[in-house]
mmCIF file as gemmi writes it, N, C-alpha and C atoms, coordinates in Angstrom:
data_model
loop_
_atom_site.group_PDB
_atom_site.id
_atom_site.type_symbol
_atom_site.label_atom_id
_atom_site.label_alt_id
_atom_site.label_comp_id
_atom_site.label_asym_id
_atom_site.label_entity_id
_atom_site.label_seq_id
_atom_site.pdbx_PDB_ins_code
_atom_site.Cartn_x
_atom_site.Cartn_y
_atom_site.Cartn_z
_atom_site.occupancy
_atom_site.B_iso_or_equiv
_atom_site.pdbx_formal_charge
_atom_site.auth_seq_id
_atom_site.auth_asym_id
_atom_site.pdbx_PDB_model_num
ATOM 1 N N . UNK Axp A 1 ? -15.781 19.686 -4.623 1 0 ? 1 A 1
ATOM 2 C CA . UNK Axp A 1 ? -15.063 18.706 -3.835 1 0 ? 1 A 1
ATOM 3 C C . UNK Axp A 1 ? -13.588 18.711 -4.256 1 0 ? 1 A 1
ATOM 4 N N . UNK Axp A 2 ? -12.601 18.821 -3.572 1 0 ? 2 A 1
ATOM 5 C CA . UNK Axp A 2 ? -11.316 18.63 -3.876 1 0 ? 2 A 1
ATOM 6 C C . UNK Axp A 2 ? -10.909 17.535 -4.127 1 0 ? 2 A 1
ATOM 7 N N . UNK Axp A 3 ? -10.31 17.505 -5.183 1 0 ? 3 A 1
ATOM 8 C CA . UNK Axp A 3 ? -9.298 16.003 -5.883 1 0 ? 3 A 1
ATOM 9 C C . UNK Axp A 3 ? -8.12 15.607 -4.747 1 0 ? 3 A 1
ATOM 10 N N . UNK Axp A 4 ? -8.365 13.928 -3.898 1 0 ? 4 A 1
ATOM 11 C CA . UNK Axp A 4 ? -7.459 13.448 -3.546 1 0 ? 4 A 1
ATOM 12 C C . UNK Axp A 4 ? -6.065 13.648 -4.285 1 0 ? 4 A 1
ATOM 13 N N . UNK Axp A 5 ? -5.017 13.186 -3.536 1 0 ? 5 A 1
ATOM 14 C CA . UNK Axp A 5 ? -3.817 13.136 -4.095 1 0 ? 5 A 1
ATOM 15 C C . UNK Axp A 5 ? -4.135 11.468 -4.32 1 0 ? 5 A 1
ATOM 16 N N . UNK Axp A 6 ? -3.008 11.63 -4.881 1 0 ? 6 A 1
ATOM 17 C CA . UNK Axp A 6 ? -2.328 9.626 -5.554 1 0 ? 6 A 1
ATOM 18 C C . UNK Axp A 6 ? -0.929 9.691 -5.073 1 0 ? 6 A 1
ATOM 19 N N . UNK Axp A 7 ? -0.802 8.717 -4.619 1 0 ? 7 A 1
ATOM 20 C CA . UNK Axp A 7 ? 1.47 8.795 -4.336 1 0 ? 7 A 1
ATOM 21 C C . UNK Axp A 7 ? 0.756 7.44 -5.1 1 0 ? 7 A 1
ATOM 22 N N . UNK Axp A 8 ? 2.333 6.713 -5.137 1 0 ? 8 A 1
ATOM 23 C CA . UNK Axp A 8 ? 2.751 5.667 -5.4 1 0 ? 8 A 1
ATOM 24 C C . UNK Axp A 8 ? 3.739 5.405 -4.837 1 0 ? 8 A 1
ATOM 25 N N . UNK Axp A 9 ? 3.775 4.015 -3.841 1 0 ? 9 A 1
ATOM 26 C CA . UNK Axp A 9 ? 5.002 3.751 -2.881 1 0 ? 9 A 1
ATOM 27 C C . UNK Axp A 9 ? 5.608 2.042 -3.685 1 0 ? 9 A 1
ATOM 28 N N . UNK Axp A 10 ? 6.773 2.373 -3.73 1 0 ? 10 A 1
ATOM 29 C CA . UNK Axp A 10 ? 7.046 1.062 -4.449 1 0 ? 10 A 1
ATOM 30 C C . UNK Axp A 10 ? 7.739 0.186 -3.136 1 0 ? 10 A 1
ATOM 31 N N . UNK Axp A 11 ? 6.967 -0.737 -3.077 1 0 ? 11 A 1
ATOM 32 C CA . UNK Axp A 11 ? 7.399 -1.863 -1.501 1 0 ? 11 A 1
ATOM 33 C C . UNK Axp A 11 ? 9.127 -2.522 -1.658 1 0 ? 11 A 1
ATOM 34 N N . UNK Axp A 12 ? 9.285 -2.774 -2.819 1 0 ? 12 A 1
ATOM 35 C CA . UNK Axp A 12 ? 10.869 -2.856 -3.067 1 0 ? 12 A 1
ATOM 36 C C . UNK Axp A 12 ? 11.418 -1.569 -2.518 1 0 ? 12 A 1
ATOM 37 N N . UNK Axp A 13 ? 11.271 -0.849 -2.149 1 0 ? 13 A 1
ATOM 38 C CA . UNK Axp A 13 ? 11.917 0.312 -1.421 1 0 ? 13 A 1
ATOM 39 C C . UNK Axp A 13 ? 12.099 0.686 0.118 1 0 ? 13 A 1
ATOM 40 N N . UNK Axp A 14 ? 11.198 -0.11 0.504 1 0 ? 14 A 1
ATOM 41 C CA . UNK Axp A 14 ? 10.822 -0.444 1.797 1 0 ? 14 A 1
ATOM 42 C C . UNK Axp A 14 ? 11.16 -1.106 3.051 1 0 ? 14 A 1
ATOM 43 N N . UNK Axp A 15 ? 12.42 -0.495 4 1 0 ? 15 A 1
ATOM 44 C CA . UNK Axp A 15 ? 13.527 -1.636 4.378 1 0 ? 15 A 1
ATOM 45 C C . UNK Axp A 15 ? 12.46 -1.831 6.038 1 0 ? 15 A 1
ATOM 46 N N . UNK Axp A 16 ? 12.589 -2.531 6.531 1 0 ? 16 A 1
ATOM 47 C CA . UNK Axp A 16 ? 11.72 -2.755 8.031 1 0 ? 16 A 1
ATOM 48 C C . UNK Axp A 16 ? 10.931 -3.759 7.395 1 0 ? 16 A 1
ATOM 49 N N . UNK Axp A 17 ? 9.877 -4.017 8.509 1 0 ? 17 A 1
ATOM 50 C CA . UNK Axp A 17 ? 8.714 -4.432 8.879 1 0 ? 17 A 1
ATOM 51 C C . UNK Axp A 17 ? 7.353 -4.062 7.246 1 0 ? 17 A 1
ATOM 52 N N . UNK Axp A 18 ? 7.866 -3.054 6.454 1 0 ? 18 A 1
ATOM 53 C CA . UNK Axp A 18 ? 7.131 -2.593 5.579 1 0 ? 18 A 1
ATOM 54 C C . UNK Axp A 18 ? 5.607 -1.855 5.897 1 0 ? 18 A 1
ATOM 55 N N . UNK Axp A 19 ? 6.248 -1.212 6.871 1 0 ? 19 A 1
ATOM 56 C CA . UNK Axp A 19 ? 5.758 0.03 7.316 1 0 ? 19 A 1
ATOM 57 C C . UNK Axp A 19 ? 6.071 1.092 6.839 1 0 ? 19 A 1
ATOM 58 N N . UNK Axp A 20 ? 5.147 1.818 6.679 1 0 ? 20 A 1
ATOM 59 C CA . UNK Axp A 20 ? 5.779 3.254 5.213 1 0 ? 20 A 1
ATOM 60 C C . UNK Axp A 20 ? 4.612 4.595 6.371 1 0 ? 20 A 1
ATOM 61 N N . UNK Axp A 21 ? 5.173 5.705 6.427 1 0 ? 21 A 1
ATOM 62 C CA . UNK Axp A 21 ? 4.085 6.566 6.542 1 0 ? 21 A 1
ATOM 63 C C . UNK Axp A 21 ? 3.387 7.26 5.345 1 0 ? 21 A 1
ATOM 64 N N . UNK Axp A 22 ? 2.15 7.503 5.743 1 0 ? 22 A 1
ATOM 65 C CA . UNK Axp A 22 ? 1.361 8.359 4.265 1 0 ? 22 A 1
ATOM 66 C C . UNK Axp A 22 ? 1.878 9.407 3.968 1 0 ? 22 A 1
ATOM 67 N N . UNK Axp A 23 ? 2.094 9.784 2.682 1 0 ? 23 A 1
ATOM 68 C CA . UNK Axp A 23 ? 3.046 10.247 2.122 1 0 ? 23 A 1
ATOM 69 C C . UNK Axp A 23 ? 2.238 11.769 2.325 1 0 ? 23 A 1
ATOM 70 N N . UNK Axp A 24 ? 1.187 12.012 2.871 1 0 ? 24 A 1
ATOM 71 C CA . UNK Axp A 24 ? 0.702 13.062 2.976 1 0 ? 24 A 1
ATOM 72 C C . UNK Axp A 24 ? 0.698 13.698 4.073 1 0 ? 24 A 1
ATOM 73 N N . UNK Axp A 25 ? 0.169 12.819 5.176 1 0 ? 25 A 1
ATOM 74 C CA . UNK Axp A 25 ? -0.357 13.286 6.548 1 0 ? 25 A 1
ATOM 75 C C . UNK Axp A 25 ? 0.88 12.729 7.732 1 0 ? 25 A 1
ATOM 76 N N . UNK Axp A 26 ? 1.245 11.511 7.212 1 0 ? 26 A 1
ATOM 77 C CA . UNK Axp A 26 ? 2.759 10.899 8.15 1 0 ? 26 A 1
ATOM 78 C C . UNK Axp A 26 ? 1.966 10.078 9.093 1 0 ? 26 A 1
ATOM 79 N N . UNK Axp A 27 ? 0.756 9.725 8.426 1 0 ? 27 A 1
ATOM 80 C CA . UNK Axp A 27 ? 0.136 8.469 9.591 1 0 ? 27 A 1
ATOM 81 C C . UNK Axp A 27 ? 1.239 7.39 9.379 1 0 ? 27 A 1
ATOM 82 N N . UNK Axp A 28 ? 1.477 6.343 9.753 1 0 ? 28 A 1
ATOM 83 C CA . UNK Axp A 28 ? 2.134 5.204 9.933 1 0 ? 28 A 1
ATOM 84 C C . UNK Axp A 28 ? 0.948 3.902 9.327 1 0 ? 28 A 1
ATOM 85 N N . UNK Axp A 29 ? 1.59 4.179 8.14 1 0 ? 29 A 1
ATOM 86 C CA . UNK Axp A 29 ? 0.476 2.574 7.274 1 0 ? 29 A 1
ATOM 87 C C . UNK Axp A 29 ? 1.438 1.355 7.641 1 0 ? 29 A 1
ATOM 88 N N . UNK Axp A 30 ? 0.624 0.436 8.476 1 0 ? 30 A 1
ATOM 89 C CA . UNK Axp A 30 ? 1.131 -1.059 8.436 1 0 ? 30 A 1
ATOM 90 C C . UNK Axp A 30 ? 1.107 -2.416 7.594 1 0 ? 30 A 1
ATOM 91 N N . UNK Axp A 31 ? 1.29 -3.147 7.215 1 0 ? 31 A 1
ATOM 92 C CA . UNK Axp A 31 ? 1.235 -4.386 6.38 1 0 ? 31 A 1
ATOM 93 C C . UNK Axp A 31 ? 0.6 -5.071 7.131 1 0 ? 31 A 1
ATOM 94 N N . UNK Axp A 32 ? 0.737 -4.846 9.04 1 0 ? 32 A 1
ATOM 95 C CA . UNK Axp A 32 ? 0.288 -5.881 9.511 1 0 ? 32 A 1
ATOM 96 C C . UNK Axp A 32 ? -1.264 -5.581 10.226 1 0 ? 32 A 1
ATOM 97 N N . UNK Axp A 33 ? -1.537 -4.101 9.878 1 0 ? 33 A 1
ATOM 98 C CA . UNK Axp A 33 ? -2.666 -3.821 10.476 1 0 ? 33 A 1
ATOM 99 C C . UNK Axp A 33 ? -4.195 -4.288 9.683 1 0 ? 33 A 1
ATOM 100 N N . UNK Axp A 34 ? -5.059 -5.352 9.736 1 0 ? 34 A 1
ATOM 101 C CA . UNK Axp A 34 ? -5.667 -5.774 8.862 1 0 ? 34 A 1
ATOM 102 C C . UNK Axp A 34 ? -7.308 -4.974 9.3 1 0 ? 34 A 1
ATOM 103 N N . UNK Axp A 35 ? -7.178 -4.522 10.952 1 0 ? 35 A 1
ATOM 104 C CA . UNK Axp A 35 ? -8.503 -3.603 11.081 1 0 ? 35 A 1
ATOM 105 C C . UNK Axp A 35 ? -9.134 -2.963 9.773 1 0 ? 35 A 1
ATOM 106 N N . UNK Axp A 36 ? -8.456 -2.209 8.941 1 0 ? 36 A 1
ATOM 107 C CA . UNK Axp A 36 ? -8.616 -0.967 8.422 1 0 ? 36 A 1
ATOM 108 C C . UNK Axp A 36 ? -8.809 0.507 8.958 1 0 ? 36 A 1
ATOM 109 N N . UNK Axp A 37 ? -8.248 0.277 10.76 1 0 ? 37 A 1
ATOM 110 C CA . UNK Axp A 37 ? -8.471 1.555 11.14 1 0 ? 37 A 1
ATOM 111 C C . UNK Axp A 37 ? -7.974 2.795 10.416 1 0 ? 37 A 1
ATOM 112 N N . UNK Axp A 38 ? -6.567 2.829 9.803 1 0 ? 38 A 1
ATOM 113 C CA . UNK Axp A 38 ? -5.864 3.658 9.277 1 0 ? 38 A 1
ATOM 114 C C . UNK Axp A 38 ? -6.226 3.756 8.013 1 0 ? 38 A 1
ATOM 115 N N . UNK Axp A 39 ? -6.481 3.012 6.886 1 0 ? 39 A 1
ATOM 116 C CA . UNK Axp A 39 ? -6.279 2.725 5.95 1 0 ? 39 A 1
ATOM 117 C C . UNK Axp A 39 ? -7.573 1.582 5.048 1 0 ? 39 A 1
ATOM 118 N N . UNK Axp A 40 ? -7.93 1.733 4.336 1 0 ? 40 A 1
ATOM 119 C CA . UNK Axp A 40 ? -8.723 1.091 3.537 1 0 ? 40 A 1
ATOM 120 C C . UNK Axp A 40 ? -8.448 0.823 2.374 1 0 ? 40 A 1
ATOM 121 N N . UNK Axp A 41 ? -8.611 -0.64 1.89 1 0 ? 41 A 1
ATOM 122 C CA . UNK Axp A 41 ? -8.293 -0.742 0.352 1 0 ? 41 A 1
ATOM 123 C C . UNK Axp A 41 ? -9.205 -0.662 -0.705 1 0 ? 41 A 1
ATOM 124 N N . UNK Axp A 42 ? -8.8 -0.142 -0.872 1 0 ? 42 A 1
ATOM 125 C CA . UNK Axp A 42 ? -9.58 0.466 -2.423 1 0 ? 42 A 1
ATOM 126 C C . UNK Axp A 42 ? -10.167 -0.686 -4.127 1 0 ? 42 A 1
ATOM 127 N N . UNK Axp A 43 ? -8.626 -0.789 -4.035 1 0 ? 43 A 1
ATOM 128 C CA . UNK Axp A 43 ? -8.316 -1.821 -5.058 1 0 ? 43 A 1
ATOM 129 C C . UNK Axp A 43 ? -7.769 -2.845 -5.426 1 0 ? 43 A 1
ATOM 130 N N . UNK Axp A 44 ? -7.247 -4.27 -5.808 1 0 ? 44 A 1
ATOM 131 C CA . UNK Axp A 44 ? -6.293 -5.283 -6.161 1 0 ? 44 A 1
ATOM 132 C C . UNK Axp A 44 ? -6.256 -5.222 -7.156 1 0 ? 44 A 1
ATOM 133 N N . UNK Axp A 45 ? -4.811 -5.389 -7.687 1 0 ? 45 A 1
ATOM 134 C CA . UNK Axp A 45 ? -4.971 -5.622 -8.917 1 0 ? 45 A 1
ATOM 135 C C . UNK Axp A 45 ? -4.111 -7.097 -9.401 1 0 ? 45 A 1
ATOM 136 N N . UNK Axp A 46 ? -4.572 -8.397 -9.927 1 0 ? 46 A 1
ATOM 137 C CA . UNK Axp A 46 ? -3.44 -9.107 -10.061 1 0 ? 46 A 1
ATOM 138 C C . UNK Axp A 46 ? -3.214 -9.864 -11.296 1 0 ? 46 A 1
ATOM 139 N N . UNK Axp A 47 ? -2.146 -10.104 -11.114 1 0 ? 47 A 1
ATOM 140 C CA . UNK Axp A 47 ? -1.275 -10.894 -12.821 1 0 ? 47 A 1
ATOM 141 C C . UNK Axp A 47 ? -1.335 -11.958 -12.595 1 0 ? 47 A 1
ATOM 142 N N . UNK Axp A 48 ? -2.534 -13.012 -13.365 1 0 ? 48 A 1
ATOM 143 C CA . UNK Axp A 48 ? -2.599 -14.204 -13.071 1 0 ? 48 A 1
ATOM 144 C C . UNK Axp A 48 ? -2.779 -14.766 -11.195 1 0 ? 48 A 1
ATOM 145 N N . UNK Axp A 49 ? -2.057 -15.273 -10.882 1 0 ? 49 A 1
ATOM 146 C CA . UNK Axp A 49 ? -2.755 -15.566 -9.407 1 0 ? 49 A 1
ATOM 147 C C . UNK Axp A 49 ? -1.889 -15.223 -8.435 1 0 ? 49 A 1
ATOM 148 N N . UNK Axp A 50 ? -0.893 -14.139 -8.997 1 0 ? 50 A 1
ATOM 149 C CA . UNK Axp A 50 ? -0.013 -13.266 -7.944 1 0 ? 50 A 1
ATOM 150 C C . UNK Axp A 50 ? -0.379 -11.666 -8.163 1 0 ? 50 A 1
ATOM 151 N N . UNK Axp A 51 ? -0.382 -11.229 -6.729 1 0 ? 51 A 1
ATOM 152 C CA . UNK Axp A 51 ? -1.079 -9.722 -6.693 1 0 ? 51 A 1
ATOM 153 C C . UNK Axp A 51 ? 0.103 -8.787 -7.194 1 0 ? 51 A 1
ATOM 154 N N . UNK Axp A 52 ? -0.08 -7.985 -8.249 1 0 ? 52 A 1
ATOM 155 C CA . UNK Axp A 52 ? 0.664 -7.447 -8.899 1 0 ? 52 A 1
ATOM 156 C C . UNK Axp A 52 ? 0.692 -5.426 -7.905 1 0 ? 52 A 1
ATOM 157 N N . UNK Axp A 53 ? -0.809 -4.924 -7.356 1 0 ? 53 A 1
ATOM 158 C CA . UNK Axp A 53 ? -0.652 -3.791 -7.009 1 0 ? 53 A 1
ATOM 159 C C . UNK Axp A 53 ? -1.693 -3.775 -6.11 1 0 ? 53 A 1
ATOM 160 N N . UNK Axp A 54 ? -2.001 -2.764 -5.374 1 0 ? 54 A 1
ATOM 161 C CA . UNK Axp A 54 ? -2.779 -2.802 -4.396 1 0 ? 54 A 1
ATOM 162 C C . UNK Axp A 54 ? -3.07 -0.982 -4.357 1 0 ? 54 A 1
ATOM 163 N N . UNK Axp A 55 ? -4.225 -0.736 -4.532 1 0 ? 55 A 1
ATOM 164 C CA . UNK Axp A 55 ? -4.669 0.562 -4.057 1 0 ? 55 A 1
ATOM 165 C C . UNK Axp A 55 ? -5.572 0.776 -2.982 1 0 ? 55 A 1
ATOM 166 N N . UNK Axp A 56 ? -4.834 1.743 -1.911 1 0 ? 56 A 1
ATOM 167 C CA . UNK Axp A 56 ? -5.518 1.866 -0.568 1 0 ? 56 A 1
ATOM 168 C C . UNK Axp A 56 ? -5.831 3.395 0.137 1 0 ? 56 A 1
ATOM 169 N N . UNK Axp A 57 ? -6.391 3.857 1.046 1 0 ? 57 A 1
ATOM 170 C CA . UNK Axp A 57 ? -6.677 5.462 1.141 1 0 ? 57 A 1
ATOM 171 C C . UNK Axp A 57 ? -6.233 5.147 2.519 1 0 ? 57 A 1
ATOM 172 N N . UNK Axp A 58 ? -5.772 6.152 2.713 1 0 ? 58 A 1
ATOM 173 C CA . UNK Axp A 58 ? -5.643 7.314 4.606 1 0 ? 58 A 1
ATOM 174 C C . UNK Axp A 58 ? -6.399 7.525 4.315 1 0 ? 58 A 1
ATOM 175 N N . UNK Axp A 59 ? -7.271 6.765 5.665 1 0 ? 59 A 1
ATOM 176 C CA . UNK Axp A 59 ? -8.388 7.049 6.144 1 0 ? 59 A 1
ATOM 177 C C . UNK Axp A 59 ? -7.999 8.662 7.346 1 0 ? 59 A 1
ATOM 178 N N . UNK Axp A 60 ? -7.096 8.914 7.609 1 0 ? 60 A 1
ATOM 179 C CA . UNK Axp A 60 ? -6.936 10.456 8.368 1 0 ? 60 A 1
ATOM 180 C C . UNK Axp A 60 ? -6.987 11.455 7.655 1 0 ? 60 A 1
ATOM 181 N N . UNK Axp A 61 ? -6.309 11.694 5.876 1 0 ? 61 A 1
ATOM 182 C CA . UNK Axp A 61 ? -6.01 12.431 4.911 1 0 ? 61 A 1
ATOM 183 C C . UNK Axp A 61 ? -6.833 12.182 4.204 1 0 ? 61 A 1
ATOM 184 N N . UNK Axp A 62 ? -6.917 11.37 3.387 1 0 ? 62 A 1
ATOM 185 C CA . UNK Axp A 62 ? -8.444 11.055 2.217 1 0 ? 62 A 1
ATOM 186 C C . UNK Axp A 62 ? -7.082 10.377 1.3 1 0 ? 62 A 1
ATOM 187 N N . UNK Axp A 63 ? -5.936 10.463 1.176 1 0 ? 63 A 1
ATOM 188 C CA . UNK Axp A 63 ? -5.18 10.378 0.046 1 0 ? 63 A 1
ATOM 189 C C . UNK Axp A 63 ? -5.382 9.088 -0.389 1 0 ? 63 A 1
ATOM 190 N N . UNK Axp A 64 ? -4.903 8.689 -1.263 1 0 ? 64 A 1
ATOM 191 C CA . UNK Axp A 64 ? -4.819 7.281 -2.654 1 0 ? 64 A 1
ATOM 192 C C . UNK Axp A 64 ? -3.113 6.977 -2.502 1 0 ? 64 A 1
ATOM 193 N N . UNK Axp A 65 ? -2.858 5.527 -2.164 1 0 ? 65 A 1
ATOM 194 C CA . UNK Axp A 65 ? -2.054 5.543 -2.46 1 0 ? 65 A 1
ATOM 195 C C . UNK Axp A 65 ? -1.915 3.705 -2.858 1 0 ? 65 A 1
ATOM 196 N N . UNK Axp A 66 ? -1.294 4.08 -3.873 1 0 ? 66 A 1
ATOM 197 C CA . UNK Axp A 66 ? -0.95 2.93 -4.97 1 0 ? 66 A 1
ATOM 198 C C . UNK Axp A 66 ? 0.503 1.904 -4.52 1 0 ? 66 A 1
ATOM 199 N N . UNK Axp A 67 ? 0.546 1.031 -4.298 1 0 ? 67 A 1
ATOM 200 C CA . UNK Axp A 67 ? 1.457 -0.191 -3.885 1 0 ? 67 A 1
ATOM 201 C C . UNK Axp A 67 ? 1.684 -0.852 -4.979 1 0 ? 67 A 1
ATOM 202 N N . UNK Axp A 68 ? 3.383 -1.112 -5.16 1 0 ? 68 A 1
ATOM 203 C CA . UNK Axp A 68 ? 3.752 -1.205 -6.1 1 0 ? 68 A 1
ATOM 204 C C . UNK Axp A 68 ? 4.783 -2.211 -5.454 1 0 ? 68 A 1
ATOM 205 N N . UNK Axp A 69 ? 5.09 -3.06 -6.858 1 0 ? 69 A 1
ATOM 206 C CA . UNK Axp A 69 ? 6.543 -3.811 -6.095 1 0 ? 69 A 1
ATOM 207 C C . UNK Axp A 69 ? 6.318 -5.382 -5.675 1 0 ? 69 A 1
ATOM 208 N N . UNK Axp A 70 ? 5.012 -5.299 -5.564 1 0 ? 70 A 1
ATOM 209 C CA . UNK Axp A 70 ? 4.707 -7.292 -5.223 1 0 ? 70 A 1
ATOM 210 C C . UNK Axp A 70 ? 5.65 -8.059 -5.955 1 0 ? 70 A 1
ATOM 211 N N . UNK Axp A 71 ? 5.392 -7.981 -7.457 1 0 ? 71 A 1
ATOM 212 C CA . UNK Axp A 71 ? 5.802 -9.171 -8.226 1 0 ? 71 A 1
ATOM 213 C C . UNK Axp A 71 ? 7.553 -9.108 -7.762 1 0 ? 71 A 1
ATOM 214 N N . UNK Axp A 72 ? 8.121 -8.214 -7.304 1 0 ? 72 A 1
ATOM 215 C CA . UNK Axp A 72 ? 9.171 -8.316 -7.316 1 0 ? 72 A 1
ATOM 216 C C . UNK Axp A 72 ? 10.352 -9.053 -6.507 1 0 ? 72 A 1
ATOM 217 N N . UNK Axp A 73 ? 8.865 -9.684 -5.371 1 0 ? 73 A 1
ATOM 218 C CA . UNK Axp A 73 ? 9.638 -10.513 -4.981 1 0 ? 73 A 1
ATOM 219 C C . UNK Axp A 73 ? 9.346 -12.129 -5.285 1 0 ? 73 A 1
ATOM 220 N N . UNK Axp A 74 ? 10.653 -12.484 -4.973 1 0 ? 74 A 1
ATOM 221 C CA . UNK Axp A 74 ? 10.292 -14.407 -5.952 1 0 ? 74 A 1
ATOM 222 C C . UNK Axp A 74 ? 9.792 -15.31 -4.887 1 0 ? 74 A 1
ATOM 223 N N . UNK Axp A 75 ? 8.532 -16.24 -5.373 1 0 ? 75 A 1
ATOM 224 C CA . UNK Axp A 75 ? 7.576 -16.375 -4.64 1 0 ? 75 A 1
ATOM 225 C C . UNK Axp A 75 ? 8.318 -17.846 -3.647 1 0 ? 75 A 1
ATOM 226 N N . UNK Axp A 76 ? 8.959 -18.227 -3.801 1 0 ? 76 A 1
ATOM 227 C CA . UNK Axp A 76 ? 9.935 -19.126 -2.903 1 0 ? 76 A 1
ATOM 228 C C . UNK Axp A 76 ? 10.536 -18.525 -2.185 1 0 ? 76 A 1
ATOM 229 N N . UNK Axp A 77 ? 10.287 -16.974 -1.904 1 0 ? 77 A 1
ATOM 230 C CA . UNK Axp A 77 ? 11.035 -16.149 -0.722 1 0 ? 77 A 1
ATOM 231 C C . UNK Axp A 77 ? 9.926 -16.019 -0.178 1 0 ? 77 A 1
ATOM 232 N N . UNK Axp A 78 ? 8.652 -16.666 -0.257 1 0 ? 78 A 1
ATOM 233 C CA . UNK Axp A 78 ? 7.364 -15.808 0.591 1 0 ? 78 A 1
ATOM 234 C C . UNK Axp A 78 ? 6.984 -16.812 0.94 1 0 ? 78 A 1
ATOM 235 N N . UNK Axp A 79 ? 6.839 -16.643 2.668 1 0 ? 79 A 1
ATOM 236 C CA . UNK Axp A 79 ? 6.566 -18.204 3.418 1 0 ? 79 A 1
ATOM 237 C C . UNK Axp A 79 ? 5.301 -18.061 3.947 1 0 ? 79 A 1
């Protein structure tokens, strides 16, 4: 069986809507798509009771890709 890839996309990097394509295949991963048609999450990971990372797969590619960047924003900016 072949070993997925891993990216890591850091969301502080991320200017729009925070829409990123997969860093593999160039599907278009949404923030706002909650189906899981594209994409499935894998993992949460969080620091006390704010989500610190999030691991999710392209579902078109198979790839892993790791979300980075939550804590970085201050939680009186998140409505």
């Amino acid at each position: 069986m072949a070993r997925k890839s891993v990216y890591v996309i850091d969301l502080t990097k991320i200017e729009g809507d925070g829409s990123f394509p997969c860093p593999k295949c160039g599907t278009l991963i949404s923030p706002d798509d909650e189906t899981e048609t594209v994409y499935t999450i894998l993992e949460t990971k969080m620091k006390g009771e704010d989500l610190e990372e999030l691991i999710i797969q392209c579902k078109v590619c198979g790839s892993k890709i790791r979300l980075t960047g939550f804590l970085s924003y201050p939680t009186s900016q998140v409505e």
